[in-house]
C-alpha positions in Angstrom: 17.8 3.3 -5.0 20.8 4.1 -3.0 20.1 6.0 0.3 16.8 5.6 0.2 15.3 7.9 2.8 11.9 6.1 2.3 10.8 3.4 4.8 7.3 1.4 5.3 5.9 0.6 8.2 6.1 -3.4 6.3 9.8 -2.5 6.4 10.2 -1.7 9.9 8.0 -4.5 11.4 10.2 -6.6 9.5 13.2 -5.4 11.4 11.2 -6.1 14.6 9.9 -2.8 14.9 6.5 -2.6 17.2 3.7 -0.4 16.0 4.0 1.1 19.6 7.7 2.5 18.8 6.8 3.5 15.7 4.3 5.8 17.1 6.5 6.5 20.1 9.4 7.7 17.3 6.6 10.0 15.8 6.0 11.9 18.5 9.2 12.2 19.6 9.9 13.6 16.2 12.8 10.6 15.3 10.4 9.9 12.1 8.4 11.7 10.2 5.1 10.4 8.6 5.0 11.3 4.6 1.8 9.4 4.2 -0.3 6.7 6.6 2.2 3.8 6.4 5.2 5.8 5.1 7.9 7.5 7.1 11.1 9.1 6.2 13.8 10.2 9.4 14.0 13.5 11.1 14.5 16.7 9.3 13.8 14.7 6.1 11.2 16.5 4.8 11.7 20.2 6.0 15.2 19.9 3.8 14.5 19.2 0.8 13.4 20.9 -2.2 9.2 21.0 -2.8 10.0 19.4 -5.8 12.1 16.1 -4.0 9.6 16.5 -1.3 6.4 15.4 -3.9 8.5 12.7 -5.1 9.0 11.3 -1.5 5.2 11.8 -1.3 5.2 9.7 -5.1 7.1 6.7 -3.9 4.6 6.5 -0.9 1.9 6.4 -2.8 3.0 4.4 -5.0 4.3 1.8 -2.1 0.6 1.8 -0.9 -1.4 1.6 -3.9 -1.1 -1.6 -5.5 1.0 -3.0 -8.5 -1.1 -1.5 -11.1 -0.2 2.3 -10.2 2.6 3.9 -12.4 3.6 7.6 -11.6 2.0 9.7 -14.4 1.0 13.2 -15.5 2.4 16.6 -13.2 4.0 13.6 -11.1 5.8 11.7 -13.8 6.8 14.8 -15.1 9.2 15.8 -11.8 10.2 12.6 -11.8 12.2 13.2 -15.4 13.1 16.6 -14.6 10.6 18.3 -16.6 9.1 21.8 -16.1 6.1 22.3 -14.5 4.8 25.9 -14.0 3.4 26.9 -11.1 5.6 24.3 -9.4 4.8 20.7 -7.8 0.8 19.6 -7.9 -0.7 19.4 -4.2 -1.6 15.5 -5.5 0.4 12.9 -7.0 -0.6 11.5 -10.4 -1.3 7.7 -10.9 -2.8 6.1 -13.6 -3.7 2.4 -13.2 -3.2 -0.2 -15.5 -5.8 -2.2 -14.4 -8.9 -0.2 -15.6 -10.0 0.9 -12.2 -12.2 3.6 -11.9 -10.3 7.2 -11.4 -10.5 8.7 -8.5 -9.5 12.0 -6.5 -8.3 11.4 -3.0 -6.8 13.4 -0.4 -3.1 13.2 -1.4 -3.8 11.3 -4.8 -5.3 12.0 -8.3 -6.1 8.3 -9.7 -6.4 8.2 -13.7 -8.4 5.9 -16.2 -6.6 6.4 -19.1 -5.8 3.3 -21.2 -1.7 2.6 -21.1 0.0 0.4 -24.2 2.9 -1.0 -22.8 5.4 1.1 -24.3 4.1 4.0 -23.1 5.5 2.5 -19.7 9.0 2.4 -18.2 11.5 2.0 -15.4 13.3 4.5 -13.8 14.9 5.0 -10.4 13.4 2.0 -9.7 9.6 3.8 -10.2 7.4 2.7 -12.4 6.5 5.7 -14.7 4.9 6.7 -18.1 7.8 7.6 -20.5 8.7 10.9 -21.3 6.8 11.2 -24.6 3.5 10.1 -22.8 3.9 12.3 -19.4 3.5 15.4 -22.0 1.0 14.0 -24.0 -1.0 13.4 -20.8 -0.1 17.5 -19.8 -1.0 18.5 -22.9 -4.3 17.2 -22.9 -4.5 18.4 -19.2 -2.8 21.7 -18.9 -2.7 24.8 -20.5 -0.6 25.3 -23.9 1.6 27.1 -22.2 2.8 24.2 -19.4 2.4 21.6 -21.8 4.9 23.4 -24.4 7.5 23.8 -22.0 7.2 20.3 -21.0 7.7 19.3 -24.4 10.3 21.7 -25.1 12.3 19.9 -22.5 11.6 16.3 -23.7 11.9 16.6 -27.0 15.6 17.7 -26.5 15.9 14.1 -24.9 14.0 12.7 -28.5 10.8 12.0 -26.9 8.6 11.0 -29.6 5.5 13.0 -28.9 3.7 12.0 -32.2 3.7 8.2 -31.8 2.8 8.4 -28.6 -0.2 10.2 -29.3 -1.1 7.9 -32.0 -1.7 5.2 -28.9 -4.2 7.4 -27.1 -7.3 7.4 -29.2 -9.7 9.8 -28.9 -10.3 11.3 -25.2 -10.4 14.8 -23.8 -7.9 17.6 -24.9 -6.2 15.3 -27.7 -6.7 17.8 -30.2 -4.8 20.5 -27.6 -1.9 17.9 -27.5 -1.7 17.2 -31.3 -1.6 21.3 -31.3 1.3 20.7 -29.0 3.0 18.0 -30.6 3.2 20.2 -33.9 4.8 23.5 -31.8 7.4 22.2 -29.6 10.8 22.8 -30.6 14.1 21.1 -29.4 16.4 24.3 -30.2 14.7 26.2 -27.0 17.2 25.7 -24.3 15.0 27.2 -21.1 11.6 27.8 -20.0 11.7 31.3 -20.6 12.0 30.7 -24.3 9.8 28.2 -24.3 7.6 30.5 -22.7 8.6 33.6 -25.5 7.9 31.4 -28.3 4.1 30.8 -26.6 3.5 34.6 -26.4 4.4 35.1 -29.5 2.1 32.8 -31.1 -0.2 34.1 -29.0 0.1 37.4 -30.4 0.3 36.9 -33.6 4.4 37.2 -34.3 6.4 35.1 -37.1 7.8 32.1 -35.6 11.6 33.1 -35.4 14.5 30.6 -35.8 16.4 29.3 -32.5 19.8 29.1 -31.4 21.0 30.1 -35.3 24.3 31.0 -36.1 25.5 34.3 -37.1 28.8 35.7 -38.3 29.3 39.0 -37.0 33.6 40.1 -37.5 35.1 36.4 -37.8 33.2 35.8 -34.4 30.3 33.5 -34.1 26.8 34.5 -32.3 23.7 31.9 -31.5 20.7 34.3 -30.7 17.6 33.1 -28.8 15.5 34.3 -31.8 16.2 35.2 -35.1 13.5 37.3 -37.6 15.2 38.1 -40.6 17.6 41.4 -39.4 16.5 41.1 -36.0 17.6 39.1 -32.9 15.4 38.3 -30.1 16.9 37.8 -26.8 15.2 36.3 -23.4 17.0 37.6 -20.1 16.6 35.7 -17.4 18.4 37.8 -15.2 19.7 34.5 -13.4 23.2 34.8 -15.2 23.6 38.5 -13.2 22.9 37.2 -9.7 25.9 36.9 -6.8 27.5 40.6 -7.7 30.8 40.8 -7.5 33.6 41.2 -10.6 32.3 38.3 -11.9 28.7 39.4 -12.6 30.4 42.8 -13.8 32.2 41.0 -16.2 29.1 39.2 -17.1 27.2 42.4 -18.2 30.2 44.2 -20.0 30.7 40.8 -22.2 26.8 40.9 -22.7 27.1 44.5 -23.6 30.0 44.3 -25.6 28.6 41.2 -27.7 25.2 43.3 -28.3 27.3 46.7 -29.8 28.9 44.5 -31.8 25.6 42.9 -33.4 24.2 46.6 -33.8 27.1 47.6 -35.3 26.7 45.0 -38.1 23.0 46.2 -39.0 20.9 43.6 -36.8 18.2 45.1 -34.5 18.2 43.4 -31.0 15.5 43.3 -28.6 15.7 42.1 -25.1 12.7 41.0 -23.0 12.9 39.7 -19.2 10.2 37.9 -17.5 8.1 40.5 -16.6 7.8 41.1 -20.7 5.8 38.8 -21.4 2.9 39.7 -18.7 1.3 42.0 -21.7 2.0 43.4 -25.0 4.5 45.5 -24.9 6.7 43.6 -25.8 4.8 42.0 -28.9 4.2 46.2 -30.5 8.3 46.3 -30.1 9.0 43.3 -32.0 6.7 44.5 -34.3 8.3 47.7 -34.2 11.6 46.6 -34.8 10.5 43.7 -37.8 8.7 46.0 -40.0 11.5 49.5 -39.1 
């Protein structure tokens, strides 16, 4: 991996580095220790993002942990960019291959599960479950919720999600992940409608169409969400951040775009994040489908 900030104690000894300068550079504050053996240089740590910061933490565990660890779960998630909510775990996620026992440690969580070998892959140089497994393993794990927006995002990449469940066998929360593995949806392009279509199974609501294409005047509209004659939209207020002209611009166009759509007979309802805390916003759906 190029510019690797990551460097063993193994690797410094090699370079004729005594254990006496190494601890001499960590209180000094030259290194910084990421776990016992592991050390990454000055400022390292305090700069980068929570997210690159467990992955640093990852690699060290995975350096000290024997050849039979691959990154997995919440950790092998980060690793491929996937959402997690709630952020980065306070442990990283091994599973060994070997059959050991799992375990929880202080920086660690060690799993048991059983691992075909194409469940298992290289990347960056780390060995990790694929993408199809690392949400098969969250869904059996996590809420509904997490898991669908983990699966949201890899299915856009064609994770299989059904084969790899096929592989697992029976074990704890596989029905949640086959429950999963029949919701997730390629077409949702962000969290927050990943998120959306979660509430509104969870209240009840049609399953709308994504991303479909409308004709409104010769011009052509994808919606979020689509019910029959009305168009759900998720705001996620992050396309109106900075100010300035260009954020005015931003919220005439949106404006302009949505008089149009009203003026051609479809209903549109717009929801933020704060929407989907109760159900509010499910009784205006409602409102709207059935006006």
């Amino acid at each position: 991996m190029a510019d690797d900030p990551l460097i063993t104690r193994r690797e410094l000894v090699h370079r004729g580095v005594s254990d006496s300068e190494i601890r001499r550079a960590l209180r000094s504050g030259s290194i910084s220790s990421v776990r016992r053996g592991c050390f990454v240089g000055s400022g390292v740590m305090a700069d980068v993002s929570p997210e690159a910061r467990h992955l640093l933490c990852a690699r060290a565990v995975l350096s000290a942990g024997g050849s039979d660890l691959v990154l997995s779960h919440e950790s092998a998630a980060l690793h491929w960019g996937l959402p997690l909510i709630g952020g980065p775990p306070h442990k990283v996620h091994v599973t060994a291959t070997s059959g050991r026992r799992g375990r929880v440690d202080a920086d660690r969580y060690l799993h048991s599960h059983s691992l075909s070998p194409v469940d298992l892959t290289t990347h960056d140089l780390i060995c990790v479950t694929t993408l199809a497994r690392t949400v098969v393993d969250l869904a059996c794990s996590l809420s509904f919720e997490a898991a669908v927006c983990a699966g949201d995002a890899a299915s856009a990449e064609d994770a299989d999600l059904r084969e790899a469940l096929q592989r697992c066998g029976r074990r704890a929360g596989i029905a949640r992940a086959r429950r999963v593995a029949d919701f997730v949806d390629r077409a949702s392009e962000s969290v927050g409608e990943s998120r959306s279509r979660v509430y509104f199974d969870r209240h009840g609501l049609p399953r709308p169409r994504l991303q479909t294409e409308i004709v409104v005047d010769g011009r052509v509209y994808r919606p979020d969400f689509l019910w029959d004659t009305v168009i759900g939209e998720f705001d996620g207020m992050v396309k109106y951040t900075g100010g300035g002209e260009a954020t005015e611009s931003v919220m005439v166009a949106e404006k302009l775009r949505e008089d149009a759509l009203r003026a051609a007979g479809w209903r549109v309802v717009r929801w933020t994040w704060k929407d989907l805390a109760d159900d509010r916003l499910a009784q205006r759906i409602r409102a709207a489908l059935s006006a």
